[in-house]
C-alpha positions in Angstrom: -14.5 138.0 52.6 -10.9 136.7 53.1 -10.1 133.4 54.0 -8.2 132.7 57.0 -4.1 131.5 56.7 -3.7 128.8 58.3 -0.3 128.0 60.3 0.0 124.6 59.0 1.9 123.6 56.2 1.4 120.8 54.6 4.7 119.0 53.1 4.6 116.0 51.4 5.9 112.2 52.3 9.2 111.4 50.4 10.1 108.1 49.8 13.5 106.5 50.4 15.8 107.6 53.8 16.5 110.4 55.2 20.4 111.8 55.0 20.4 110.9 58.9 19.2 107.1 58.1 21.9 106.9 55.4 24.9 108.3 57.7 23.3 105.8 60.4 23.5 103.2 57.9 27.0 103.7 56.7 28.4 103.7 60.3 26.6 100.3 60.9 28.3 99.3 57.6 31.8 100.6 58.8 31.4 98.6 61.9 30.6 95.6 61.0 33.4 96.1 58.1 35.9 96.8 61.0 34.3 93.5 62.8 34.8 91.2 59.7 38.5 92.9 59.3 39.5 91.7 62.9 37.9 87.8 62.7 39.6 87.5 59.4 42.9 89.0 60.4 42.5 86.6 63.8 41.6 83.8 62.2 44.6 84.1 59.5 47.3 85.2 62.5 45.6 82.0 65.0 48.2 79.5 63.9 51.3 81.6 64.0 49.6 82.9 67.4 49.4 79.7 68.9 53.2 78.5 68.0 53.9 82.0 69.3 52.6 81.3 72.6 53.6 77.6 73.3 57.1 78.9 72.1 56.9 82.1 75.1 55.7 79.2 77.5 58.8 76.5 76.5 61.4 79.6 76.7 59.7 80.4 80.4 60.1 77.0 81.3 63.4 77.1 79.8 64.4 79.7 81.5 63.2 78.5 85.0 65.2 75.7 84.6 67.8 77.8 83.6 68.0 79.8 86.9 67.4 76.4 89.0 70.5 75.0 87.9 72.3 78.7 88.2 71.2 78.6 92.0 72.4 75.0 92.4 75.9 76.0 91.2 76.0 79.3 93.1 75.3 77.3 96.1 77.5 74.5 95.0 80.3 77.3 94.7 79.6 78.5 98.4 79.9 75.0 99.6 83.1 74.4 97.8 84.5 77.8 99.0 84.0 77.3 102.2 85.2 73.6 101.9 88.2 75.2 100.6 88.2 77.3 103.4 88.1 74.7 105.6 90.5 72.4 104.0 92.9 75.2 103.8 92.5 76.0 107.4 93.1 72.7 108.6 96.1 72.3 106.3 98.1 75.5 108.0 96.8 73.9 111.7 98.5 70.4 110.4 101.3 71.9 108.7 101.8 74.2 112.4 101.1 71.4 114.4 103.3 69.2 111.9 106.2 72.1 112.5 105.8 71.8 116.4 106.2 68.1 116.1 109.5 68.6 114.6 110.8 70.9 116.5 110.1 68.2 119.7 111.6 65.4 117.7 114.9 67.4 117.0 114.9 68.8 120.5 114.2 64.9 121.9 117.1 63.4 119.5 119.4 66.5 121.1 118.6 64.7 124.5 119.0 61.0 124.0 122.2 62.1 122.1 123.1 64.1 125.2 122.5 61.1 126.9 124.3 58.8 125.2 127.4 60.9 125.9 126.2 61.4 129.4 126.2 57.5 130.2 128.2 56.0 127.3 131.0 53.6 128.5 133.5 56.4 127.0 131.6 59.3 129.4 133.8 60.7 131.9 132.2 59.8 134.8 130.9 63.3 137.4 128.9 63.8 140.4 126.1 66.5 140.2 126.7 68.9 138.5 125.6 71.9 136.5 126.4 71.2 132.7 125.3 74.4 131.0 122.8 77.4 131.5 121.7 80.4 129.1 120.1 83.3 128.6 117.1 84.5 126.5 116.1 88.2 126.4 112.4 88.8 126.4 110.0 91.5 124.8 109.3 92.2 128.6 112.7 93.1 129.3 113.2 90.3 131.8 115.5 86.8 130.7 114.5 83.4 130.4 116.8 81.0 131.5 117.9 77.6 130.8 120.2 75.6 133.1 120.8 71.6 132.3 121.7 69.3 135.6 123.7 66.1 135.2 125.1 63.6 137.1 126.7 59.7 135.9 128.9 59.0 138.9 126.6 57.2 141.1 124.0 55.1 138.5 120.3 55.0 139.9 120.8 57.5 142.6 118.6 60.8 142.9 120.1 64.1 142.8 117.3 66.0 144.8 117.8 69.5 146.3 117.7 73.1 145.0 119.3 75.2 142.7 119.7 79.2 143.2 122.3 81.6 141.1 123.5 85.0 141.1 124.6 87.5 138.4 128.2 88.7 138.5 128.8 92.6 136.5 129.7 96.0 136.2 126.8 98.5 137.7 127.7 102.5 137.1 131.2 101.6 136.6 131.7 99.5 139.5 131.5 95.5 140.1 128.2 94.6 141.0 126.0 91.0 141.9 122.4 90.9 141.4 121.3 87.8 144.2 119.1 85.0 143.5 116.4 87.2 145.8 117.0 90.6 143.3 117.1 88.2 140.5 113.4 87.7 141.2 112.3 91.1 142.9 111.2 89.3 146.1 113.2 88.6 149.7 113.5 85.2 150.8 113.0 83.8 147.1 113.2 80.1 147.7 115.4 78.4 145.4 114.3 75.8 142.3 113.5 72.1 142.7 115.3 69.5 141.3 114.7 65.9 141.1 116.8 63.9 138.6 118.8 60.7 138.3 120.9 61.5 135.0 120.2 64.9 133.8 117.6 67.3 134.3 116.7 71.0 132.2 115.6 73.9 134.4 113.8 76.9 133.0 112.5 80.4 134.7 112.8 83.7 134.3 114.3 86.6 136.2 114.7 90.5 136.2 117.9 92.3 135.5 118.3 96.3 136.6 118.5 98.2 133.9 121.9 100.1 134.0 123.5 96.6 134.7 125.7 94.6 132.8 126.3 90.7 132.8 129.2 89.5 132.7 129.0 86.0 134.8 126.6 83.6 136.5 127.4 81.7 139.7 125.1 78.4 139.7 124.8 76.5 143.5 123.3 73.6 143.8 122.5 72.0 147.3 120.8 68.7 148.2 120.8 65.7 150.7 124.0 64.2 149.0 126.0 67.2 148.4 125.9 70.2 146.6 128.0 72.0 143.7 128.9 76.3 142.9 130.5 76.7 139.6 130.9 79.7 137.9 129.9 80.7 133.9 130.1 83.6 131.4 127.0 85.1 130.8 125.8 83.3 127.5 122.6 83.9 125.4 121.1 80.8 124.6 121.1 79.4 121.0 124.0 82.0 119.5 126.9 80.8 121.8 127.8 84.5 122.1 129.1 85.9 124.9 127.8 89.2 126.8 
């Protein structure tokens, strides 16, 4: 009779690892190689790493300081721009006001030397009286004008009254006047103060028509003591032209 076969094989116990123990043990091995690598490398580069860093942390510190004093100048810079700004401005205001000055100083000197002549024991000696006036066009169109008042006869009296002209010229070929009321586009135009005891300057401004040409002015003067009318060529102030 045969013998049953059984389904069990029996395979004996080697000694030693298996191929999967070894490849586990190499890649324990590798690992801890790779490990030992690093610590060594580390421990060999920790000097130069430490210089390394405290030089990164004296250049950021450098470099902080760096831009601090970069901001302190750029704001320094502002501040003396606009200083300069400043100082410039106020040097044209001076300098203007400075000009201005000047320009009363010359024009004060031109009146105690018209004085002088005015009262000086040489003067010639004249009631009131109208000693110049002139003309000054405008961007307007209209004319500013500029009459001077004297008087050296009677010393400490008051010359008080009004003054009131009218233009003398040719209008669309024909002789023309433009009156003290046309002169200033308004009817019943009362005439201009005047209070003085040597001299006195007058200024205003009046309208000339358009197709009209000057040729003479026609000053009167009336007051409590008296009055004056004299007659002048048109003149524009400051060129001593005639027009």
């Amino acid at each position: 009779m045969t013998e049953p076969v059984s389904r069990f094989r029996v395979v004996p116990r080697q000694s030693g690892l298996s191929v999967r123990g070894w490849a586990i043990a190499i890649g324990v091995a590798w690992l801890l190689s790779l490990a030992a690598a690093w610590m060594l490398a580390t421990w060999r580069a920790a000097p130069g790493l430490g210089d390394a860093r405290g030089q990164l942390r004296a250049a950021e510190r450098t470099a902080a300081e760096r831009q601090r004093q970069l901001d302190e100048l750029n704001q320094r810079m502002v501040t003396l721009s606009r200083s300069d700004q400043i100082s410039r401005a106020a040097n044209t205001e001076l300098q203007s006001s400075l000009a201005e000055r000047d320009e009363e100083i010359a024009a004060l000197r031109a009146d105690v030397a018209f004085y002088e002549r005015l009262v000086g024991a040489t003067a010639q000696r004249k009631g009131l009286n109208v000693h110049s006036i002139e003309f000054t066009p405008t961007e307007a169109g209209t004319w500013n004008y500029r009459a001077v008042l004297t008087q050296n006869l009677n010393r400490g009296a008051i010359s008080q009254g009004q003054l009131r002209f009218s233009v003398e010229g040719v209008r669309a070929g024909k002789l023309a006047t433009v009156s003290w009321d046309d002169l200033h586009q308004k009817p019943g135009s009362p005439g201009q103060d005047y209070s003085f005891r040597y001299f006195q300057e007058l200024t205003g401004n009046v309208m000339l028509p358009k197709d009209f040409t000057p040729q003479r002015v026609r000053v009167s003067l009336r007051g409590g003591a008296g009055g004056a009318d004299q007659t002048f060529d048109w003149t524009l102030a400051g060129s001593g032209e005639k027009r």
